[in-house]
Structure formats: C-alpha cells, structure tokens
C-alpha positions in Angstrom: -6.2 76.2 69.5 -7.6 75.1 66.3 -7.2 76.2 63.2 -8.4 77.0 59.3 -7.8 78.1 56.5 -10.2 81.1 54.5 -10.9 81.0 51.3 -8.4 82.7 50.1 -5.6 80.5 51.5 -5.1 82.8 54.9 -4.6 80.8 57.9 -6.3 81.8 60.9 -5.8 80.4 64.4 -8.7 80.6 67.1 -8.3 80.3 71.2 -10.0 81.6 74.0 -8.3 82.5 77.7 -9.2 81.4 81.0 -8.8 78.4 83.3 -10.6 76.5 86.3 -8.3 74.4 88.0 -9.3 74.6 91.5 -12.4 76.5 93.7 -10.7 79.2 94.2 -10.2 80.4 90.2 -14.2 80.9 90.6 -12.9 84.6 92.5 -11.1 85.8 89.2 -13.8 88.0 87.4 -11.5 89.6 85.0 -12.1 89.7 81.5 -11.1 86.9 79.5 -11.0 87.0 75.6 -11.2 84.8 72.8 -9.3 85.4 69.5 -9.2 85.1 65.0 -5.6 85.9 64.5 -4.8 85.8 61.0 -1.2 84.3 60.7 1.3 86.3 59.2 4.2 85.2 61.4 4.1 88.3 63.6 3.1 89.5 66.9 -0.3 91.1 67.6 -1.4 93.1 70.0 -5.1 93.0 70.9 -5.6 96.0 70.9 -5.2 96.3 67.2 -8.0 93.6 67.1 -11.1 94.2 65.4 -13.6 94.2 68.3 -16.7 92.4 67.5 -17.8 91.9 71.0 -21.3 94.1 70.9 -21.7 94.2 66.8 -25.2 92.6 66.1 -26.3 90.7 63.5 -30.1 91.5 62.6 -32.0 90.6 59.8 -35.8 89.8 58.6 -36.9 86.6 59.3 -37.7 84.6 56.2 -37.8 80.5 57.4 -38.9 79.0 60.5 -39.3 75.6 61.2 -41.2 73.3 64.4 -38.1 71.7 66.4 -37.8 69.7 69.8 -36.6 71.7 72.2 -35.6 72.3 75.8 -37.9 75.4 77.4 -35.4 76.7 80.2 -38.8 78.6 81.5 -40.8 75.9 81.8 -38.3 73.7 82.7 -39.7 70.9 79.9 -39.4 69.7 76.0 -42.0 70.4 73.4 -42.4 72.0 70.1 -40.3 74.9 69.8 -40.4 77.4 66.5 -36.2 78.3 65.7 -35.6 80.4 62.8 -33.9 79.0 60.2 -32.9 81.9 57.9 -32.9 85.7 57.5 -32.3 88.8 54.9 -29.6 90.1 56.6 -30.4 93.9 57.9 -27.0 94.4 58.8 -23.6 94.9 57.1 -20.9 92.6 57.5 -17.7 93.8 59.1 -14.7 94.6 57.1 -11.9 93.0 59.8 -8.6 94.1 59.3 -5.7 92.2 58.4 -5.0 91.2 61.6 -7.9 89.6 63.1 -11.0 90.1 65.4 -11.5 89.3 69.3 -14.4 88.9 71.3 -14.7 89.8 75.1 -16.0 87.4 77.9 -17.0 89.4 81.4 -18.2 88.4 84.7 -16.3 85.3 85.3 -16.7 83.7 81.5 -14.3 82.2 80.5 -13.1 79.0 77.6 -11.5 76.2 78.9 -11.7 73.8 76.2 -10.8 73.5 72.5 -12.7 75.3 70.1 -13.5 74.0 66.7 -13.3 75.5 63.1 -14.8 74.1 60.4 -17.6 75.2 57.4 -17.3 78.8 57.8 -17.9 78.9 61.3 -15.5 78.6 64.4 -17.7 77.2 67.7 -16.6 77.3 71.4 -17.8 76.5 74.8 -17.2 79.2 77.3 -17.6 78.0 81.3 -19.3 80.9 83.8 -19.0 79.5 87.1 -20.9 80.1 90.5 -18.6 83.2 92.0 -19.6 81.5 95.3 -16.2 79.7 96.4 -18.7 77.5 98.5 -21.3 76.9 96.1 -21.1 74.5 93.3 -22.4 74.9 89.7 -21.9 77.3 86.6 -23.6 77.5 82.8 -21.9 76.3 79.4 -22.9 78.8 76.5 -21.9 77.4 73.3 -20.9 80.0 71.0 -20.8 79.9 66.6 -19.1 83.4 65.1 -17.8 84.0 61.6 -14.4 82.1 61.1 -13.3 85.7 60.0 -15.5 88.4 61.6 -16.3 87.1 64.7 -19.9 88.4 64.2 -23.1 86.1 64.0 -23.7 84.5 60.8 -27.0 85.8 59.1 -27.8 81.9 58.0 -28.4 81.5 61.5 -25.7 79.0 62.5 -27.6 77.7 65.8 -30.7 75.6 65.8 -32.3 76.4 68.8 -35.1 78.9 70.1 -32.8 81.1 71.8 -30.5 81.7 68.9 -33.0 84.6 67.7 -34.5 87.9 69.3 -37.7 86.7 68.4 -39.3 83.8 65.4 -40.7 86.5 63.1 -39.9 90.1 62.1 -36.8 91.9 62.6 -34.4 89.8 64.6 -31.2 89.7 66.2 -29.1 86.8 65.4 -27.1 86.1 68.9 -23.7 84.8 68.9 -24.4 82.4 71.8 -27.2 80.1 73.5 -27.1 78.6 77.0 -26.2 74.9 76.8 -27.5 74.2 80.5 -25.4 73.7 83.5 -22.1 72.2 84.1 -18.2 72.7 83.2 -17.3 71.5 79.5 -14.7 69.3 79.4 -11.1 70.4 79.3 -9.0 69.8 76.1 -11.3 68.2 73.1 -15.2 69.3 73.9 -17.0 69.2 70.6 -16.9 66.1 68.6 -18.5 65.8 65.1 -20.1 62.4 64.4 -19.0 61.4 60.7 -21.5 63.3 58.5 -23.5 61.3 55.7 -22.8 61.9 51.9 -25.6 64.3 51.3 -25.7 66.1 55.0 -25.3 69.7 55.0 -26.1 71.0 58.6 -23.3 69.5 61.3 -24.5 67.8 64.5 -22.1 68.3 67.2 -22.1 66.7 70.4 -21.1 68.0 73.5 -20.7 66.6 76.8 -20.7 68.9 80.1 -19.5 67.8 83.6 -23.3 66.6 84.7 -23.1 63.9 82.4 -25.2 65.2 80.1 -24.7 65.0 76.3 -26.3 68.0 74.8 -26.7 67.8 70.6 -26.2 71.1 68.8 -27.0 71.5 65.2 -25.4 73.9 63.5 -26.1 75.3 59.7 -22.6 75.9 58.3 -21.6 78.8 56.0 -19.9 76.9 53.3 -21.0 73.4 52.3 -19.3 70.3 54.2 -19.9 68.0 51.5 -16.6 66.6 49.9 -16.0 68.3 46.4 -12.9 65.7 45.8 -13.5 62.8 42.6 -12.1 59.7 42.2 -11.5 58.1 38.9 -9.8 55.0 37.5 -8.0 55.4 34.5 -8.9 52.3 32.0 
C-alpha cells in the first residue's frame, strides 16, 4: 500500500486486490477492488465504502493545448489536442468518514504499488488475455482524488484519452490505456526528482514489453517545497 496524509492531518492508506502469479490466474474474472481507507484504527467493511466506481466527473472545457501523442487508431505519433483544464459541471462527492472504493470487473485487476502524492493517488491495474493459451493483457493507469476517488476536474492526465471529447462539455475519465503488457509487481511508478519551479509530475512507468511509457500528471496541490532555510548571524 502507500499512503498520505490530507490536509487536515487524516491518514489515508490506498491498495488495490488481485494477483497474477501463474497462466492460470488469467480464468479468475471476479471483481477486484481498490481502496481510500481513512485510518482510524478500526475495521471497515466495504460495504460501508463510498462507492465511486460510476460517479463522473464533467465539466466545460476551458484550456487545450497541442501534445505528442500515441494514436492507438492509427497505430502512430503526431500532434494530439489533450485538455488541460475545465469548469467543473459536477459536484464533488462528500465521502464519508470511512473512505471510498472503486470496482475493477472483467479480469482487472492491481498488482503493483500504487502511489499518493499532490492530491492525487495513481495506480496501474493489469487486464489480462482470459485465453489461458494466449499471451498478452492492457495496463490502464488510473489518477482519482486522494479522498474521493472521483476524477479530478484539473484534469490530472495529459493525454488525448483522458477527456470525452477537446471542447464542450466533457467527461473527465479516471483512467487511460497505457498500451500492452503486465506492470511490474511491487514498485511500478517512479517519479524522476522534480526541478525547483516544476509543478506537473512526470512519472515513468515500465510494463513487461520493455517499454517505458512517460505519464504527466497535473497534481491537485502544488509539489513545490514550501520549507526555508535560514542561518542565524
């Protein structure tokens, strides 16, 4: 798991379920789950877990900007438009005290650690081939509200998919395809050291084809370090 704390001094612990071991784990379809738990030194049941599986996030676009991309239609880079902001349409969900889960069906499932950190907690979540004799699966990287579990409306994920559509009314989705390939048990996404006056995170992530996929992310609450050092003279 990994954890955080809010901004009111709450700490809140995140993990997902599921595993893939062997060929044969690629027959287990049931539904896997990945949790916010507030800790407050009691158990929870999930039940009582603010479900923020199918809330949306919408809002009206109001930036765009040209990025390199990968078109999984066309199979090639180019020019992409990604939406960079929105007025938020919806309303934020008031989670209870407890915490919030989200629902993974069909086979998803997270087998790696997930990371917390400027207002938003990321994981990877694995959807294998359901073919025992056929090799393959997708990554989706996922980037929720550390305490909602809903999209962010500053549109966390830079990349053409993380939008409905680049102008109007849009739905901000909770996850993009990453391309195929397992992610990497354990540590997945690693955060290069970020310069003095950075405010968006780069995060790379490596997936079993080799492949290391970059994902930009634009957190919630600054990342730049607040803390001064003096001398006295």
């Amino acid at each position: 798991p990994d954890a955080a704390r809010d901004t009111t001094g709450n700490v809140w612990v995140f993990q997902g379920s599921g595993k893939f071991y062997t060929d044969i784990d690629k027959t287990v379809t049931s539904d896997q789950v990945f949790l916010g738990l507030k800790d407050k030194g009691i158990t929870v049941a999930v039940g009582s877990l603010y479900d923020a599986t199918s809330v949306p996030t919408t809002g009206d676009v109001t930036g765009t900007a040209e990025v390199c991309a990968y078109d999984s239609a066309t199979g090639v880079f180019g020019l992409e438009t990604v939406v960079t902001s929105v007025k938020p349409t919806s309303t934020t969900p008031a989670v209870d005290n407890e915490g919030w889960k989200i629902f993974l069906t069909n086979g998803e499932r997270v087998i790696s650690r997930p990371l917390a950190v400027g207002g938003l907690v990321d994981f990877l979540s694995y959807k294998p081939e359901a073919d025992v004799c056929s090799y393959g699966g997708n990554t989706y990287l996922y980037a929720v509200g550390y305490t909602t579990g809903v999209a962010s409306s500053n549109v966390p994920i830079r990349a053409p998919e993380a939008t409905s559509s680049p102008t109007g009314n849009v739905t901000v989705h909770k996850s993009v395809l990453l391309g195929p390939g397992a992610p990497p048990m354990g540590e997945a996404i690693i955060i290069p050291p970020p310069k003095p006056d950075q405010e968006k995170l780069k995060k790379k992530i490596q997936i079993a084809t080799g492949v290391i996929v970059e994902a930009e992310n634009n957190p919630v609450y600054s990342i730049i370090s607040k803390v001064m050092h003096w001398l006295k003279k």
